[in-house]
C-alpha positions as CSV (number, residue, x, y, z in Angstrom):
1,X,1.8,-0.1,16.7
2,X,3.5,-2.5,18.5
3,X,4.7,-5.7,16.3
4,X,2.8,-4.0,13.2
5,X,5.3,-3.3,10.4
6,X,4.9,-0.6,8.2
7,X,6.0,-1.0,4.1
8,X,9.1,1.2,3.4
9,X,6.9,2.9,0.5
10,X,4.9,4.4,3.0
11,X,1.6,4.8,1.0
12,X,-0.7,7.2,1.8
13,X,-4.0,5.3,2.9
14,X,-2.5,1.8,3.3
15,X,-3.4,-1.2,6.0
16,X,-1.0,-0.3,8.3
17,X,-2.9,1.1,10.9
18,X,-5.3,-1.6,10.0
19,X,-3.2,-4.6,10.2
20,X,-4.3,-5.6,14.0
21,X,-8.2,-5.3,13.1
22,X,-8.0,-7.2,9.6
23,X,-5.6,-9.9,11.1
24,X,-8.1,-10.7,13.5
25,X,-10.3,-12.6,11.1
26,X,-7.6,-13.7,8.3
27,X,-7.2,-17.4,8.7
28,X,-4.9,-18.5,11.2
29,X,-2.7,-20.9,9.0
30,X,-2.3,-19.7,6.0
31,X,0.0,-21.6,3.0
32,X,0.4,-19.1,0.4
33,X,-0.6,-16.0,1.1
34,X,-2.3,-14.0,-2.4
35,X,-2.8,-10.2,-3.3
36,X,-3.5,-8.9,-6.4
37,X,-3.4,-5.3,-5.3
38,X,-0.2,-5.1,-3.2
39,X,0.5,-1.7,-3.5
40,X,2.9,-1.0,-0.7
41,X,2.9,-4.4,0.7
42,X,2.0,-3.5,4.6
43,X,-0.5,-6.3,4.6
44,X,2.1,-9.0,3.5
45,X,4.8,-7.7,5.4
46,X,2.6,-8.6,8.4
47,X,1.4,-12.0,7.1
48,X,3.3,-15.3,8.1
49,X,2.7,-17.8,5.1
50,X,5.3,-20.1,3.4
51,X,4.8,-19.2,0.3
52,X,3.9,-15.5,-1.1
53,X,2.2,-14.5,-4.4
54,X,2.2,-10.7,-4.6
55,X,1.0,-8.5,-8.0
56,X,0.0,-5.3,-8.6
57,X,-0.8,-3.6,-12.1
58,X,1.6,-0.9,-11.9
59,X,5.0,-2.1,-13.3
60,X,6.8,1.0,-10.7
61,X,5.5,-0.7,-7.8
62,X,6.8,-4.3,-8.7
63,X,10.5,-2.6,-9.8
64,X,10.5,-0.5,-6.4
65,X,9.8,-4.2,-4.3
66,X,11.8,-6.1,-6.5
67,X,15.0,-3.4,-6.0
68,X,14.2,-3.9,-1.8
69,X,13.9,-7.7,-2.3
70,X,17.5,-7.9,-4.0
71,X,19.1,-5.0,-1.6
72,X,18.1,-7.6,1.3
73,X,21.4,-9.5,0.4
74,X,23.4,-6.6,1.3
75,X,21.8,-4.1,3.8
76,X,25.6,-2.1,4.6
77,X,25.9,-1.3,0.8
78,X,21.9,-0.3,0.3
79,X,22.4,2.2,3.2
80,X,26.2,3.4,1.7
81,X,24.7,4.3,-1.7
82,X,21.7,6.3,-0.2
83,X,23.7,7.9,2.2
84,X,25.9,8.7,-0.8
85,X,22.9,10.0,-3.3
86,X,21.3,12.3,-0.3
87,X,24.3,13.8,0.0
88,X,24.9,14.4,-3.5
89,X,21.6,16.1,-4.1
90,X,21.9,17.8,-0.5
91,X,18.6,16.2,0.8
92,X,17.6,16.5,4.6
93,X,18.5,13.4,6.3
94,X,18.2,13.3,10.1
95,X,18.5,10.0,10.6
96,X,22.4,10.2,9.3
97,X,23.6,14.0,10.4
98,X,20.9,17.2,10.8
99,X,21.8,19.4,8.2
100,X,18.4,21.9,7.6
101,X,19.7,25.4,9.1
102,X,18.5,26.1,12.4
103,X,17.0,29.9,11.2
104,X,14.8,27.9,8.7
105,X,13.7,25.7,10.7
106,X,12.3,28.8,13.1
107,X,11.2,30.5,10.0
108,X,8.8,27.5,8.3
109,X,8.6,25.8,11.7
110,X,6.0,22.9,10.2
111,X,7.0,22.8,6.5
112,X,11.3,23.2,6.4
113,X,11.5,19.9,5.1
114,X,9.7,20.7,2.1
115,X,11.8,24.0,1.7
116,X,15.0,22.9,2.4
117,X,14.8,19.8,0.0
118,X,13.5,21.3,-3.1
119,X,15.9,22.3,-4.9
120,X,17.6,19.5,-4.7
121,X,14.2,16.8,-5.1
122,X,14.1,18.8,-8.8
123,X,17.9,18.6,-9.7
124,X,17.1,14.2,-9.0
125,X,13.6,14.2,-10.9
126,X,15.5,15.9,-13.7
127,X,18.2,13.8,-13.7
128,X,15.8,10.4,-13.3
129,X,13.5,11.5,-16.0
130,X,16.9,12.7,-18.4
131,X,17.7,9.4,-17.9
132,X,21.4,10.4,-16.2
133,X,20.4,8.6,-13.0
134,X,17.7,5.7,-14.1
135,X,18.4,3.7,-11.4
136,X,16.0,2.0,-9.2
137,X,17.3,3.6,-5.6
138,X,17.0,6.8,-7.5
139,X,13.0,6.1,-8.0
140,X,12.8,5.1,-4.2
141,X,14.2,8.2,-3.0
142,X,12.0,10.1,-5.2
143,X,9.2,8.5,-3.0
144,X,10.4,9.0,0.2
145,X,11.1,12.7,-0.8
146,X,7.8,13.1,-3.0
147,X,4.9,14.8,-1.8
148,X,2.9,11.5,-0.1
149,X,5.3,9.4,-1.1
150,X,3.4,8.2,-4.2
151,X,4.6,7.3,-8.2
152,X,3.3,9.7,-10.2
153,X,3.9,9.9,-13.7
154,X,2.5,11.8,-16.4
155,X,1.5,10.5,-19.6
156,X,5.2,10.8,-21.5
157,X,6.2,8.9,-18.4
158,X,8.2,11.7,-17.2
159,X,8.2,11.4,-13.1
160,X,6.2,14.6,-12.0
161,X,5.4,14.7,-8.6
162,X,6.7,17.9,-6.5
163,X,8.9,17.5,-3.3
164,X,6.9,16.6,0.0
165,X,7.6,17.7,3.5
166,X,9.6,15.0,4.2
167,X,12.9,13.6,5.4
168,X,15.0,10.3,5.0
169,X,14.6,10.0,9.1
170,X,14.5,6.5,11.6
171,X,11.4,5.7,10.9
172,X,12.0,5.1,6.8
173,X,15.6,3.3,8.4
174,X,13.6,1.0,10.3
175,X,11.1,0.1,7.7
176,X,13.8,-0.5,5.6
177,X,15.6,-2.5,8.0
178,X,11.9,-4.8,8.7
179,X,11.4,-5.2,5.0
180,X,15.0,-6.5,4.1
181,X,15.0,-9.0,7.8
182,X,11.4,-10.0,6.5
183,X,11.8,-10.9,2.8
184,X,15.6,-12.6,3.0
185,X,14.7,-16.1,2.3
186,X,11.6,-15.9,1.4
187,X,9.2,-17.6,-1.3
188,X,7.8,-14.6,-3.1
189,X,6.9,-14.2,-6.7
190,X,5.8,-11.0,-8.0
191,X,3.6,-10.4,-11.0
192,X,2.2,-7.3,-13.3
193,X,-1.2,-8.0,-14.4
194,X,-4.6,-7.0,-14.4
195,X,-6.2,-8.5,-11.0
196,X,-8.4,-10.9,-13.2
197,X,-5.7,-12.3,-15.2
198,X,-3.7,-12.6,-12.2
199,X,-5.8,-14.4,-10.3
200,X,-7.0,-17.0,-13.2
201,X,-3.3,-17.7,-13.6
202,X,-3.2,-19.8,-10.0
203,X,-3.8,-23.1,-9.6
204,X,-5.6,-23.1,-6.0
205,X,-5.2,-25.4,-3.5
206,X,-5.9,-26.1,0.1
207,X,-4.5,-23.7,2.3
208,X,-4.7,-20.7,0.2
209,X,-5.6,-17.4,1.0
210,X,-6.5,-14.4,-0.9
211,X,-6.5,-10.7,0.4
212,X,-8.1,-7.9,-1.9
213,X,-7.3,-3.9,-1.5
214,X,-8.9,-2.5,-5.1
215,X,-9.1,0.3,-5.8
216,X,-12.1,2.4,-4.3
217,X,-15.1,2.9,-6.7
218,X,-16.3,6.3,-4.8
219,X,-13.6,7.7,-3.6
220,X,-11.2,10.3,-5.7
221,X,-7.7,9.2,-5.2
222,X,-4.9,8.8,-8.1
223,X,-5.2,5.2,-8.1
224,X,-8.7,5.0,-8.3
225,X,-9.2,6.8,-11.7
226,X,-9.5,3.8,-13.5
227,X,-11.8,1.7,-11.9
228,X,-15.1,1.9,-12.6
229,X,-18.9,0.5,-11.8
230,X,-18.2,-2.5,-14.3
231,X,-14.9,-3.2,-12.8
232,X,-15.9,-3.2,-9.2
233,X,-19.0,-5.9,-10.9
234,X,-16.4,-7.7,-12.5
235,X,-14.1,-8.2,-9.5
236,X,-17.3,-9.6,-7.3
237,X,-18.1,-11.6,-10.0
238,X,-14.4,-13.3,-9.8
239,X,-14.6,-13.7,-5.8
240,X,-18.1,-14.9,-6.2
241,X,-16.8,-18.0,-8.6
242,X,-13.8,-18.4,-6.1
243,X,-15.9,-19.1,-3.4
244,X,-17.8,-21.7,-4.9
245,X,-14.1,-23.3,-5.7
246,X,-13.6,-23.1,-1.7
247,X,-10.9,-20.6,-1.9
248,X,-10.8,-18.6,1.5
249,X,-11.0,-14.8,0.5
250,X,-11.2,-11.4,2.5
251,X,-11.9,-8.2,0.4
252,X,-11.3,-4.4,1.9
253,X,-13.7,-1.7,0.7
254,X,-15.5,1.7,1.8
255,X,-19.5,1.2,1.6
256,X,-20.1,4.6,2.2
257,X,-18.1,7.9,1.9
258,X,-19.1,11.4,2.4
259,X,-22.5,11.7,1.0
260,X,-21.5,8.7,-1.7
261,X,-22.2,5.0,-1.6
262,X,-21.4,1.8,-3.5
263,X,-24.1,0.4,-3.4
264,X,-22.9,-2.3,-5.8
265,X,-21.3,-3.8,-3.0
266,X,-23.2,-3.3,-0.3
267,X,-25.2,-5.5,-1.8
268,X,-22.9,-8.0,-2.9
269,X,-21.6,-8.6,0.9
270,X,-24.8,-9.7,2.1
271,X,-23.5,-12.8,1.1
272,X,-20.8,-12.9,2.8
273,X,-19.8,-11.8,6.1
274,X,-18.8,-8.1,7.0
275,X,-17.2,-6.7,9.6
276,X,-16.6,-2.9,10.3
277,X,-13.4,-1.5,9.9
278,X,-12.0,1.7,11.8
279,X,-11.1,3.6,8.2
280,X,-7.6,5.7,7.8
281,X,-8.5,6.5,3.9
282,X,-6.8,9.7,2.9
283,X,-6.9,11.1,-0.8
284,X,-3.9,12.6,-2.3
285,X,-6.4,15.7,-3.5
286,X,-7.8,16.4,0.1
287,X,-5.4,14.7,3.0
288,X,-7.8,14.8,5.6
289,X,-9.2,12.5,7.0
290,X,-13.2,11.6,6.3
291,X,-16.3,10.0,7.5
292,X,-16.6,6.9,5.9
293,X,-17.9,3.3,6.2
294,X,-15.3,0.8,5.8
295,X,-15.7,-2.9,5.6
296,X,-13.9,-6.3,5.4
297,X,-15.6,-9.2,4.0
298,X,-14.7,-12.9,4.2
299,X,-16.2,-15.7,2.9
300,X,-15.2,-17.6,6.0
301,X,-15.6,-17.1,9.9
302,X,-12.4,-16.8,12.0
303,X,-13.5,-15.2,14.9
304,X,-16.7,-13.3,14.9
305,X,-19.8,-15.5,15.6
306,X,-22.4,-15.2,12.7
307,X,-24.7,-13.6,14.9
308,X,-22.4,-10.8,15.5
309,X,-21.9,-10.4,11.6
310,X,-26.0,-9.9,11.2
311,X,-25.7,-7.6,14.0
312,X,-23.4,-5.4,11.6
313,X,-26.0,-5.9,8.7
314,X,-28.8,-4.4,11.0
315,X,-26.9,-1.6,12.2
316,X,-25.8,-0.5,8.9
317,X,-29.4,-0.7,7.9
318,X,-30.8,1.7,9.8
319,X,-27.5,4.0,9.5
């Protein structure tokens, strides 16, 4: 993935191994660069813009970037206090010193992270949600250690997600490392609101561009629970009255997966034009990989020809 940056939060299912197909038909200069649904934040961490306006409806998500943003000022002392907490709870952590015992690693030779670490992953979720260690690196390290790496709380808002098979190793150092070199000195502002809200909050202007990751109507992740049939209506409705304003807009969704399809907006892109995407989706209750029909939609042409797009239409048809 070479010059592809990955989000330190390492979501399960985001755009990172989508960044090269979707940057081929953002806009090539790009002012301020908009997402309602940042999640993770691989797609603006691979977006030059001068100005950034990032927001996402879960308040977590917002802390956990707003924790990385501030850390940026002082990378040594980020990296000191983690260092410090892994130690402390005894967490694997092969990027600083291999410490899981060599006759566990022979004896669970594909899941001795998850083993080794959980004891320790429970002793920090207890102390997080008792409120002894309410800190924000504390939350971030309960990612990185967490079962793939999502927030996951229950309704009392008591942190419950079990340990993954995972380990503080060079590739969470680098991602780290791109995020703080990335965000120093830059214009973002950060907002919690519902997508709609968020979006009839800015004052567009020429040069704008708007990137949209919702959640999936048919698919069955976590995130997803929430949206329905008259959100995913309400959300085309809102790009549909953006585009008659002239504000540039690209929208990520799965037409089809398994034996399910959203037909909603397989209608709505007609519109528009669609291009196929190579999909990574992965749910958190069946990590596999699936078939499925993926799609961006712009209301602008970077790169493909038209003639190319109704070429996608025609296929799809008779698929």
């Amino acid at each position: 993935m070479n010059g592809v940056k990955r989000s330190p939060l390492f979501y399960v299912g985001d755009k990172y191994k989508l960044i090269r197909e979707l940057k081929e038909h953002f806009p090539r200069k790009i002012t301020r660069f908009i997402e309602p649904f940042v999640g993770g934040g691989s797609v603006f961490l691979n977006v030059n813009a001068d100005t950034y306006l990032l927001n996402d409806i879960d308040e977590n998500i917002k802390r956990l970037h707003e924790f990385l943003i501030k850390s940026s000022d002082n990378q040594k002392r980020f990296f000191e206090q983690t260092h410090f907490l892994i130690k402390r709870y005894n967490l694997s952590r092969s990027f600083f010193e291999d410490v899981v015992p060599k006759e566990m690693q022979r004896k669970w030779k594909k899941t001795y992270y998850a083993h080794y670490n959980k004891e320790g992953y429970k002793r920090m979720r207890d102390d997080f949600n008792s409120d002894k260690c309410d800190n924000d690196l504390i939350l971030y390290l309960l990612l990185i250690y967490g079962f793939n790496r999502m927030l996951r709380f229950n309704s009392k808002g008591i942190f419950n997600l079990p340990v993954g098979n995972v380990d503080f190793n060079s590739n969470v150092v680098n991602a780290l490392e791109y995020y703080f070199n990335f965000v120093k000195g830059k214009t973002i502002s950060w907002s919690v609101l519902d997508f709609k809200d968020f979006i009839n909050s800015i004052d567009f202007k020429e040069g704008d561009f708007i990137y949209l990751d919702p959640p999936y109507l048919i698919s069955f992740s976590e995130y997803n629970k929430l949206w329905n049939e008259n959100r995913e209506r309400e959300l085309l409705d809102t790009l549909d009255a953006l585009n008659k304003e002239g504000v540039r807009f690209a929208i990520s969704n799965m037409v089809s997966y398994k034996n399910r399809t959203n037909k909603i907006f397989q209608q709505w892109m007609r519109k528009y034009n669609a291009y196929k995407i190579k999909s990574n989706y992965i749910s958190y209750h069946d990590n596999t990989k699936k078939e499925t029909f993926e799609v961006l939609v712009t209301n602008y042409e970077e790169k493909k020809s038209r003639i190319q797009t109704l070429a996608f239409y025609n296929n799809n048809e008779e698929s």
